[in-house]
N, C-alpha and C positions, 0 to 999 in steps of 0.2 A: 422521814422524808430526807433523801440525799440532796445535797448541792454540787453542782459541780460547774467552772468553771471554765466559759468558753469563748474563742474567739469573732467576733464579726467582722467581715470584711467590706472592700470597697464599696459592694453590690449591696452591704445588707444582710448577707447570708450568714449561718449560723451553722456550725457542722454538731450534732447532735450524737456523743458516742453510743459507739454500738451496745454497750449494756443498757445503757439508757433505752437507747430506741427499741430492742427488744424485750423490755421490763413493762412497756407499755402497748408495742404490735406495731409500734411505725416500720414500715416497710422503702424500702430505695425506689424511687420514681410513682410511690402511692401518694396520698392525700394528707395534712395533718391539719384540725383547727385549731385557731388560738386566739385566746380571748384576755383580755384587760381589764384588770383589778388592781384599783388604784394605780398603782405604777410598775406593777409587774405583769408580764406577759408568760401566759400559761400555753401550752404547746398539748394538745390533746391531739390522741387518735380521732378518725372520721367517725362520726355518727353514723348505725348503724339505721335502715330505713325504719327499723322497728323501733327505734329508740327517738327519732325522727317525729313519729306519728305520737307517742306517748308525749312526748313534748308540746306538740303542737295543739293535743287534746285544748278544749275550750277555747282557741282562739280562733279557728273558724266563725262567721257568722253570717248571718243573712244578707244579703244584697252584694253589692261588688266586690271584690276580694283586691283586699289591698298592695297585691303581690300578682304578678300574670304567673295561672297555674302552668303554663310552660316552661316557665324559669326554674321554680320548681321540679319540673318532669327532670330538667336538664340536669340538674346536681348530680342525680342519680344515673345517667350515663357512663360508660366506661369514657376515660379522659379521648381516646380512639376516636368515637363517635361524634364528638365534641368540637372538634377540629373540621 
């Protein structure tokens, strides 16, 4: 596992180098998630809808869904659509 050191600006932002970002598939104006462990912040590429639905396995259930399946739908839109 590399570390590499980077700066944050006024906004918050985070520029992420290009070996970096292509060692993992992050692409310029795509999608990235990141999730928080303990006190560090992980930068993952976007889930893929395949990967998506293995996840989700066993949490579906019967009666109302805790989430509107529309919201849902919407993830999966191009950011275009979105707008």
């Amino acid at each position: 596992m590399s570390t590499e050191e980077v700066t944050i600006d006024k906004k918050g932002r985070v520029l992420i180098p290009k070996e970096l970002r292509d060692k993992v598939g992050l692409q310029a104006g795509g999608k990235a998630r990141l999730k928080i462990e303990k006190k560090n912040i992980i930068i993952m590429p976007p889930i893929s809808p395949e990967e998506f639905i293995k996840e989700m396995e066993g949490c579906i259930r019967e009666g109302t869904p805790a989430i509107d399946p529309l919201k849902l739908k919407k993830m999966w839109e191009p950011a275009e659509k979105q707008k």
